[in-house]
C-alpha positions as CSV (number, residue, x, y, z in Angstrom):
1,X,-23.8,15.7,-30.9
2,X,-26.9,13.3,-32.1
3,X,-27.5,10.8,-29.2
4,X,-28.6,7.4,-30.8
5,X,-31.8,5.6,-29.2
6,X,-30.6,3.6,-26.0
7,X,-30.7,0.2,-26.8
8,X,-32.3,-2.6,-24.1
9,X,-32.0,-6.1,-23.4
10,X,-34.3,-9.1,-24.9
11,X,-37.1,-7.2,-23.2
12,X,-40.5,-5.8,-25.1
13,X,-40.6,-2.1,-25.0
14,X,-44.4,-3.2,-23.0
15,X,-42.0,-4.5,-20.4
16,X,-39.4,-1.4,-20.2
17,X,-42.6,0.9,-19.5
18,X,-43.4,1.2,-15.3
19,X,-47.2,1.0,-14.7
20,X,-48.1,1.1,-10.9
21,X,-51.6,1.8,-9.9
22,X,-51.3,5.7,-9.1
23,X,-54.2,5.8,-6.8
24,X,-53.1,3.1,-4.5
25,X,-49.4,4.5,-4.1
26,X,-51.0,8.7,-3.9
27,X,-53.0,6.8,-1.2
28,X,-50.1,5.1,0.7
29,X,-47.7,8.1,0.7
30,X,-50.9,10.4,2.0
31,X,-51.9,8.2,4.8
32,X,-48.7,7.1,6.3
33,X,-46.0,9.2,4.7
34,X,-44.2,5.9,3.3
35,X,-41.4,5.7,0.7
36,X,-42.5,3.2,-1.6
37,X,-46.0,1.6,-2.0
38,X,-46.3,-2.3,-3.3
39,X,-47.4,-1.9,-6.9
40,X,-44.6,0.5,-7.6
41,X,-41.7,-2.1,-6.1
42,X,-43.0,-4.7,-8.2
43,X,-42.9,-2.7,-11.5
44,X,-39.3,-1.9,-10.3
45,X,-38.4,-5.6,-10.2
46,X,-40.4,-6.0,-13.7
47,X,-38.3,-3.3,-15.2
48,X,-34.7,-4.7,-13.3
49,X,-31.8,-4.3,-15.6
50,X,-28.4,-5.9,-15.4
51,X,-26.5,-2.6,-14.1
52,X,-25.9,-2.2,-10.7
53,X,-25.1,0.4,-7.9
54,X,-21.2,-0.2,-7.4
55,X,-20.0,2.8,-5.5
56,X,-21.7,5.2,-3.0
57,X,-19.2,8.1,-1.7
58,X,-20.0,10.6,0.8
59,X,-19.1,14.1,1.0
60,X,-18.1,13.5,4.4
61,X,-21.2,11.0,5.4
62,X,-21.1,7.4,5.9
63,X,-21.8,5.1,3.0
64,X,-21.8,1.4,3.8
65,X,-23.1,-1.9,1.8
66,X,-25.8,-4.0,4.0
67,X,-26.6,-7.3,2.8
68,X,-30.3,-8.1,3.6
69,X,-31.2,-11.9,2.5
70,X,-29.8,-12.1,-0.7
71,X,-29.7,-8.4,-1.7
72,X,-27.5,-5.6,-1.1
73,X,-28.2,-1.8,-0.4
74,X,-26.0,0.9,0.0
75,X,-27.1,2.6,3.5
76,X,-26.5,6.0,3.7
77,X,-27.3,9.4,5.9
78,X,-30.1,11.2,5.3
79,X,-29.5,14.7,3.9
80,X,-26.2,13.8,3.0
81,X,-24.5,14.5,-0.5
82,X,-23.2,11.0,-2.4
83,X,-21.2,10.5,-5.3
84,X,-23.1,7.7,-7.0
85,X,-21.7,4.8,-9.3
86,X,-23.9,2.4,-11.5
87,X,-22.2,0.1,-13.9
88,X,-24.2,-1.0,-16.5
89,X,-23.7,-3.4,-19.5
90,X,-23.2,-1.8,-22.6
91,X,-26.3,-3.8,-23.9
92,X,-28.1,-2.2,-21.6
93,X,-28.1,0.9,-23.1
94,X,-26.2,3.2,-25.8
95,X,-22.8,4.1,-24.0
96,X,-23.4,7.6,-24.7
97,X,-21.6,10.5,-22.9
98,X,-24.3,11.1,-20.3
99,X,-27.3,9.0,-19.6
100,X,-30.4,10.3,-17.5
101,X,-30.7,9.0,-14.1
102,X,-33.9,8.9,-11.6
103,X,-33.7,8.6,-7.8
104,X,-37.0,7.3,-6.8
105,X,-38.5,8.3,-3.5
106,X,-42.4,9.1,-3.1
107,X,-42.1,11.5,0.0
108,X,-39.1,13.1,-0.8
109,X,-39.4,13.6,-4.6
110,X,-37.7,12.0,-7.3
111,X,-34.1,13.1,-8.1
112,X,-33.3,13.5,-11.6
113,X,-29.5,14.1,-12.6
114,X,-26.9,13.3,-15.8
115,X,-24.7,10.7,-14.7
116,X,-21.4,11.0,-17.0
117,X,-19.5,7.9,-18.2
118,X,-16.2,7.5,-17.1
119,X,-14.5,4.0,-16.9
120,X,-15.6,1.2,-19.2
121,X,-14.3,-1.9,-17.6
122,X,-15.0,-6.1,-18.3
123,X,-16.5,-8.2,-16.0
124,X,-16.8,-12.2,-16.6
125,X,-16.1,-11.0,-20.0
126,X,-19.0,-8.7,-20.1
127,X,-18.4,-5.0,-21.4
128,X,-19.3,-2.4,-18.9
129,X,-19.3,1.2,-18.5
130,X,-19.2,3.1,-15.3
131,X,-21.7,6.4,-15.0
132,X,-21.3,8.7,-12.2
133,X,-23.6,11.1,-10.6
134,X,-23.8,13.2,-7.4
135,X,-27.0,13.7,-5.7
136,X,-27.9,16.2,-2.5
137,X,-30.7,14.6,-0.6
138,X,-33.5,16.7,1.0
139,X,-37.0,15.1,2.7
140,X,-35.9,11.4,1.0
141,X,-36.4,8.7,3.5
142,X,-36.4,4.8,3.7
143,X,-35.2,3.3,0.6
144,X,-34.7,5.1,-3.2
145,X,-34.2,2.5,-6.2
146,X,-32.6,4.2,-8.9
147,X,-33.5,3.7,-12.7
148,X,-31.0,4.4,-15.4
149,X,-30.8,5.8,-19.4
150,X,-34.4,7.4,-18.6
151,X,-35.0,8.6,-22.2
152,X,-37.3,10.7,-24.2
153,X,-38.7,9.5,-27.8
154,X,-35.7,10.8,-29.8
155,X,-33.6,8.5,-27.2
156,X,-31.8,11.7,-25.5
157,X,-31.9,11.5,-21.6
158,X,-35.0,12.5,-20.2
159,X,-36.7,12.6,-16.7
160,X,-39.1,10.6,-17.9
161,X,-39.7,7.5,-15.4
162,X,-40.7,4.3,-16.3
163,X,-38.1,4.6,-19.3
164,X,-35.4,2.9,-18.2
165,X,-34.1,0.1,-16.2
166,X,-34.0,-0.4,-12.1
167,X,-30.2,-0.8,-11.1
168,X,-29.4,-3.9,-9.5
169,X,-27.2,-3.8,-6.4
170,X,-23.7,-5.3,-6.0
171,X,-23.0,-8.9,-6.3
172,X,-21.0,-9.0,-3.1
173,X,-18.7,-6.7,-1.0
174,X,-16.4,-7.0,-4.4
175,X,-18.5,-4.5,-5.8
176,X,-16.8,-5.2,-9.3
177,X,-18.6,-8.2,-9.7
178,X,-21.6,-8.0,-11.5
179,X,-24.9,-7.4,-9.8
180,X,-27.0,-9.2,-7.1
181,X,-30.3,-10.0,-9.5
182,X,-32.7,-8.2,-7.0
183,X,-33.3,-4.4,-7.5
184,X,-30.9,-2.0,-5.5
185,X,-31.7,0.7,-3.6
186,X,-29.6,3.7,-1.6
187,X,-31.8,3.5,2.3
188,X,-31.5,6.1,4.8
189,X,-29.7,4.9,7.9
190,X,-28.4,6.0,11.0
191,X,-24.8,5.5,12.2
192,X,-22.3,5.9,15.2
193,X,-19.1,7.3,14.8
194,X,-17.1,4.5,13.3
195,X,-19.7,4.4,10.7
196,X,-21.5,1.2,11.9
197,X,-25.5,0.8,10.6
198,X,-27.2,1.5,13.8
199,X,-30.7,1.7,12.1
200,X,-32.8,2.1,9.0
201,X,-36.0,4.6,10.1
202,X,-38.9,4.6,8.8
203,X,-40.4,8.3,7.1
204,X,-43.1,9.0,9.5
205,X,-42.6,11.4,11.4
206,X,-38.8,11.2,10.4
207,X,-36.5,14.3,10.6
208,X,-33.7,15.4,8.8
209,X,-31.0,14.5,10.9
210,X,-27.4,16.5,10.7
211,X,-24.8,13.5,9.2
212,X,-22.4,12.3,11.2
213,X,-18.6,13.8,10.8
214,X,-16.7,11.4,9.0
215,X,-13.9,9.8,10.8
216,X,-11.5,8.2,8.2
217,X,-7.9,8.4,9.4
218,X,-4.8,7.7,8.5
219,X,-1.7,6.5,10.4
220,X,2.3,7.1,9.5
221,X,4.5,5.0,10.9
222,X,8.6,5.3,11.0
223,X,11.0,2.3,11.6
224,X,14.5,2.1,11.1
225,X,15.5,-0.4,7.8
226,X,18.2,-2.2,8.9
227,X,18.6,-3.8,5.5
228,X,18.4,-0.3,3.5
229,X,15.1,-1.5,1.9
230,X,16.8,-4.7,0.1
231,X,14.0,-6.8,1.6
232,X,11.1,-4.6,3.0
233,X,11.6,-6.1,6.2
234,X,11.3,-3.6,8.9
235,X,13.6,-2.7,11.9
236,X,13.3,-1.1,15.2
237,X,11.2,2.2,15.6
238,X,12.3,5.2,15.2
239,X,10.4,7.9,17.5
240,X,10.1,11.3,17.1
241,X,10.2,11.5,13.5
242,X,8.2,14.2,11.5
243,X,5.5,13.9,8.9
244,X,3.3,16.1,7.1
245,X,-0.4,15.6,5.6
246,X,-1.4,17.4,2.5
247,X,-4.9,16.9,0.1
248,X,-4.5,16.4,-3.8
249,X,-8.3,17.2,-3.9
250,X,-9.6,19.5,-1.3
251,X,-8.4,22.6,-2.0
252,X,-9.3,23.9,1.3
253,X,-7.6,21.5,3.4
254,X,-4.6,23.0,5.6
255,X,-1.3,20.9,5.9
256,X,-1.1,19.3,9.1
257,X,2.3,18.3,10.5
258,X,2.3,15.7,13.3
259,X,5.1,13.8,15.0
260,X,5.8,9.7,15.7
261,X,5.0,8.4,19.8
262,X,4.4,5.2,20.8
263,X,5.5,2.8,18.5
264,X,6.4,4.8,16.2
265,X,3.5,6.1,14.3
266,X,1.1,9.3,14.4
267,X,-2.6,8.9,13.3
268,X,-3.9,11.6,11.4
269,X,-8.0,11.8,12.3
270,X,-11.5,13.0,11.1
271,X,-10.3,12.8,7.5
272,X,-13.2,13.4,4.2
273,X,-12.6,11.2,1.4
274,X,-10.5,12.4,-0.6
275,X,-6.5,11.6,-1.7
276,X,-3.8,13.0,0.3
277,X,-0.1,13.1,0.7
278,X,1.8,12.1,3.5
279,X,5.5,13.5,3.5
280,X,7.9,12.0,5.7
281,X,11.0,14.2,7.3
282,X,14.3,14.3,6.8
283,X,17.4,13.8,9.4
284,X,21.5,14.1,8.3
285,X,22.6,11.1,7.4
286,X,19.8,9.3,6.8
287,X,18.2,7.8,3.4
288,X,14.6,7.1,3.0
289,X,13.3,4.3,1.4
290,X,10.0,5.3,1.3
291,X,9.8,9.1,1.1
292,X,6.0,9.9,0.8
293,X,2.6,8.0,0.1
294,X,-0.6,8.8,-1.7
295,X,-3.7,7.4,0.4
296,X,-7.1,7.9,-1.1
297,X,-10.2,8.0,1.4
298,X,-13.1,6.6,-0.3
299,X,-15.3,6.0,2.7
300,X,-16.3,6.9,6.1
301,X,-14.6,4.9,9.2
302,X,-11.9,3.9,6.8
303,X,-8.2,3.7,8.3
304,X,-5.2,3.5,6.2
305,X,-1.7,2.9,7.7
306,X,1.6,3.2,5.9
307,X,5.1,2.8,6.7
308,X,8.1,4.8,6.1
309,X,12.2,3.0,6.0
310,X,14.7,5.4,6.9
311,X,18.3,4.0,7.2
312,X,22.0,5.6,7.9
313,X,25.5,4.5,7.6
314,X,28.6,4.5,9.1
315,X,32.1,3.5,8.7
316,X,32.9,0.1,9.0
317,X,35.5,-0.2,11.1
318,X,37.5,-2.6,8.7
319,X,41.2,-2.7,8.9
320,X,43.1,-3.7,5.8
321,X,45.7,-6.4,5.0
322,X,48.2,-3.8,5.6
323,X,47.5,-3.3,9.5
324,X,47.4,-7.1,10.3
325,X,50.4,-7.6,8.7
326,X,52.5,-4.7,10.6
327,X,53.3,-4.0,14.6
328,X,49.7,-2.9,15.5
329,X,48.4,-6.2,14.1
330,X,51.2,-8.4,15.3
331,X,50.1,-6.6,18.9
332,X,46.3,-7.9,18.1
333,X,47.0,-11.4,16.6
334,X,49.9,-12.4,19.0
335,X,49.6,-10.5,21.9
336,X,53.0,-8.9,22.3
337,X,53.1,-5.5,23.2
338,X,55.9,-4.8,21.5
339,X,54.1,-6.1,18.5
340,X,56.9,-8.0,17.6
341,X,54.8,-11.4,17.9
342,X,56.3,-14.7,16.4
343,X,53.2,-17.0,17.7
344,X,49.8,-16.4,16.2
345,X,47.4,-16.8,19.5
346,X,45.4,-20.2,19.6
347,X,41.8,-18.4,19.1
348,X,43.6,-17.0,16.0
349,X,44.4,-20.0,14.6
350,X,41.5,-21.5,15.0
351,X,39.1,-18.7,13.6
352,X,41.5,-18.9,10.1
353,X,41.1,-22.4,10.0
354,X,37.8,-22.1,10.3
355,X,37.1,-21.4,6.5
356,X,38.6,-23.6,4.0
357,X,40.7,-20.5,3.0
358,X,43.1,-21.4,-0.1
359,X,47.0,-20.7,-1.5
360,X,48.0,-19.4,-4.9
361,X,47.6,-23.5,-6.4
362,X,43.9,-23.8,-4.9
363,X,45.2,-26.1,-2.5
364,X,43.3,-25.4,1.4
365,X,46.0,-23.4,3.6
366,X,46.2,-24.5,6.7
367,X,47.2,-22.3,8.9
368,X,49.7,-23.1,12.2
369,X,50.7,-20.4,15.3
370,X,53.4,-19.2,12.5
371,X,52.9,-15.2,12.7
372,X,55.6,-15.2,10.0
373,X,53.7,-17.8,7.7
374,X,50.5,-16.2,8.2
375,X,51.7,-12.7,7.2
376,X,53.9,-14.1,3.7
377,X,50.6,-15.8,3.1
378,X,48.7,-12.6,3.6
379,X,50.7,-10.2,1.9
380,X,51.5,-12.6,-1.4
381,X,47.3,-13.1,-2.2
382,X,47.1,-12.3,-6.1
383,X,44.0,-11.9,-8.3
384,X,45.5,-14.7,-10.2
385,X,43.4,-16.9,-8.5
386,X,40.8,-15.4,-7.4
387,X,40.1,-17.5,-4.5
388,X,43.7,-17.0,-2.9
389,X,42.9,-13.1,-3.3
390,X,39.0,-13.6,-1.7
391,X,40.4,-15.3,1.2
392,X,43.4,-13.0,2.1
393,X,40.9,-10.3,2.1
394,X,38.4,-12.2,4.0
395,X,40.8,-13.4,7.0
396,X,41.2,-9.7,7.1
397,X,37.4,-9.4,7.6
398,X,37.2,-12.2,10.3
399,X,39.9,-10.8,12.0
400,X,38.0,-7.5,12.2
401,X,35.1,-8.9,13.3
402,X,36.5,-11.0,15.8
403,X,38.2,-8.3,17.2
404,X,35.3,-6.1,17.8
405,X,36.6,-3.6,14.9
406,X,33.9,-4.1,12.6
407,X,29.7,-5.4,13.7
408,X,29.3,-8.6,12.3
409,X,25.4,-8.0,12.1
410,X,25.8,-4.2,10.6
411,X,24.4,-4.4,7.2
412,X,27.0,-4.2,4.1
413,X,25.3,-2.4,0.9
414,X,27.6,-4.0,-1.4
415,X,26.8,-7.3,-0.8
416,X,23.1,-7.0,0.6
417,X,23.3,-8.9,3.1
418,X,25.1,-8.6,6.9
419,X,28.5,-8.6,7.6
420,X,28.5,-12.2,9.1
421,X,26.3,-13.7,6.3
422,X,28.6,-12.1,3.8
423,X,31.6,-14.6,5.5
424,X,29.5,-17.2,5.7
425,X,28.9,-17.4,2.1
426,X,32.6,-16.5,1.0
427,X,33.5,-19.6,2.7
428,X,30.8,-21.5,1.0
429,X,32.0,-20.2,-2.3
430,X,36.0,-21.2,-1.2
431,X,34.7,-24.5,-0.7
432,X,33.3,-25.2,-3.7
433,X,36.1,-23.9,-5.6
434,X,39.6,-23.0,-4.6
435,X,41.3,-22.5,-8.1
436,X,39.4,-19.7,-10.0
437,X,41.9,-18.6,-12.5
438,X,40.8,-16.8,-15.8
439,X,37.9,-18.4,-17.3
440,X,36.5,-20.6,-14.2
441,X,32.9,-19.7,-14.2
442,X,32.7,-19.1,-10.7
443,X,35.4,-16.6,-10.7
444,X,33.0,-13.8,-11.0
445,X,30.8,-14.5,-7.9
446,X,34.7,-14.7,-5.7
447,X,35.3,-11.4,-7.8
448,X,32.2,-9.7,-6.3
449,X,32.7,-11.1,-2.7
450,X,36.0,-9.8,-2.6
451,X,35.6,-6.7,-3.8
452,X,32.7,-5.8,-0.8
453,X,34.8,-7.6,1.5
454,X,37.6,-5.2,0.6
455,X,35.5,-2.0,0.9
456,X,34.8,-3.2,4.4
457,X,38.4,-3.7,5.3
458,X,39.4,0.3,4.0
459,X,35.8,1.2,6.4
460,X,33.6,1.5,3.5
461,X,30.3,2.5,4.9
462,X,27.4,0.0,6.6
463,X,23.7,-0.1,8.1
464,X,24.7,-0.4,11.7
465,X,22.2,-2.5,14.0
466,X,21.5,0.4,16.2
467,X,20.2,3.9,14.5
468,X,21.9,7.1,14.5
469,X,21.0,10.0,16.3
470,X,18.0,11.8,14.5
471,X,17.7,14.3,16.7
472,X,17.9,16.9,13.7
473,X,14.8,15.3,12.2
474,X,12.3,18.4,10.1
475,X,9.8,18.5,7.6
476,X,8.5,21.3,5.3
477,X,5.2,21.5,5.8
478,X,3.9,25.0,4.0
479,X,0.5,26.6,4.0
């Protein structure tokens, strides 16, 4: 495939050539082993174009922006093998396939590599393409400015310095926005283990040193969702759960299964970059909200934590009209042993009347100690109105709430929201309207209320407020 002849900025083609005085820089490197003499950093910043260095990824080495003045370098370890990133302006260059790329260093040699293209992006409405190269460093020291779309005469990549342009480096820490105006450079640092600059040393008398082990980690964490997801909030831990860590990109990484202590979670250390998986385990009865999660490691010291919602359910414990209208009701609602009950007891009447609760007509019932009143009332509800049916059905609920048969705060799917705020906004909805016959607008939302309402009363299933054993917790974890 024909490469055309890459293209530069307003500059002169006198201006994209790199003369330094050869002597003087031969002189400097022989004397005191430097990186970089004087006359060649100023043609750098003569020859400066508008691409930058926007990523720097070890193979396992730290990589970290330092912003000195108003410049930003990448500092990395010497030795160490980098993934490198320059994204340039499209009128920087052709956008070919491949463009050539120089790594400048005097002591240790110049690097020339390909960088391929891979992402063309826009920044403050500038097109951009991303290149990206990796280099193994060897005797490089101090600091190695990189010049891109080095180019022969018939404008196919060359390593031919003094062709192209000096990469800028990033604008910021947002490393997707633009370049800093001054030229970039990678530097050779030294780091502890959390990847922290501890120094930048000079070449002389300089050796190699072994990089540090990178030390990225990630962290799983389990908590029981007492809301089943419906709002991401998070509930109590839930310890002793499994996971399990698998790599998407490193072929030769072996799953490793680990299980939740303190607080819940399990870190997962001295991770590469890279993207892995992390699996969560499964338990009877239990549904996961979050099942697994993909984490990519891009850098050295990084830590990535990510949670995992597991809820159960149970039966309700809802009784249904039927029981608080015969003898074992009558024994609940009246007292009598016998279940044979005329009066309704006080705390009874009160908790009915504590909801506008409405008759067939719409009109508010008000309910007296009448055990006989209360159950024709119960057992005549009707869909006809609506309302009359919703608050049969929910004096059944409040009853089996109040009566410890069914948890108020347990958490009712249907509805999405807890037992007790489901009451609380049935009686909102009786007050606003207590005659929702065929066509009333509001007749649906009454519908939906009393249709959860009545799953709860025939022990349809909830979240309760306190987990279920998950002592049967496992995870597949293969080799």
């Amino acid at each position: 495939m024909g490469m055309a002849s890459p293209r530069t900025t307003k500059q002169t083609e006198s201006k994209m050539k790199i003369k330094p005085n050869r002597t003087n820089c031969i002189m400097a490197a022989f004397i005191t082993v430097v990186a970089l003499c004087t006359t060649m950093a100023t043609a750098y910043a003569d020859n400066l174009g508008n691409g930058y260095i926007s990523n720097v990824v070890g193979a396992g080495e730290c990589a970290v922006i330092t912003q000195t003045g108003n410049s930003h370098k990448w500092d990395i370890q010497a030795g160490g093998t980098y993934t490198v990133t320059l994204t340039i302006p499209v009128a920087d260059c052709d956008p070919l396939s491949q463009i050539g790329v120089i790594v400048h260093n005097s002591v240790g040699g110049n690097i020339y590599v390909l960088a391929d293209q891979t992402i063309a992006r826009t920044i403050n409405g500038v097109p951009y393409n991303d290149y990206q190269f990796t280099v193994t460093l060897g005797g490089q020291c101090e600091t190695m400015p990189i010049e891109y779309c080095t180019h022969n005469a018939a404008g196919q990549p060359a390593n031919l310095p003094g062709t192209g342009l000096f990469a800028q480096g990033p604008n910021s820490y947002d490393v997707y926005d633009g370049g800093d105006g001054h030229t970039g450079h990678l530097r050779i640092a030294t780091f502890d283990e959390s990847c922290s600059v501890t120094g930048n040393p000079s070449c002389q008398g300089q050796a190699t040193p072994t990089p540090t082990p990178c030390t990225a980690s990630i962290q799983a964490c389990k908590y029981y969702d007492t809301d089943a997801g419906k709002t991401g909030a998070s509930g109590k831990p839930l310890l002793a759960w499994p996971f399990c860590l698998t790599s998407l990109t490193n072929t030769a990484f072996s799953p490793v299964q680990q299980t939740s202590s303190d607080g819940s979670c399990t870190t997962f250390g001295n991770l590469g970059p890279g993207t892995y998986v992390v699996t969560e385990g499964s338990a009877t009865g239990f549904f996961g909200t979050t099942n697994s999660s993909t984490i990519t490691i891009d850098h050295c010291g990084q830590t990535v934590t990510v949670n995992f919602g597991n809820y159960c359910t149970v039966p309700s414990g809802g009784l249904t009209l039927g029981f608080w209208s015969n003898k074992n009701g009558n024994k609940i609602i009246t007292g009598n042993a016998n279940g044979t009950g005329t009066t309704l007891l006080p705390a009874v009447v009160t908790l009915l009347n504590s909801c506008q609760m409405r008759n067939a007509n719409g009109s508010v019932k008000t309910f007296t100690t009448s055990y006989s009143d209360f159950r024709s009332w119960l057992l005549s509800a009707t869909a006809t109105n609506m309302a009359y049916m919703l608050s049969a059905q929910m004096a059944a609920l409040k009853l089996d709430v109040y009566f410890n048969k069914t948890d108020g705060g347990a958490f009712d799917l249907c509805s999405s929201m807890t037992v007790n705020s489901l009451i609380s906004t049935a009686c909102d909805q009786l007050a606003m309207d207590g005659n929702t016959v065929a066509g009333n607008p509001t007749r649906v939302a009454q519908e939906m209320l009393k249709n959860c309402i009545d799953a709860i009363n025939n022990g349809g299933p909830v979240v309760p407020v306190t987990p279920c054993n998950h002592s049967s917790a496992s995870v597949s974890c293969g080799q």
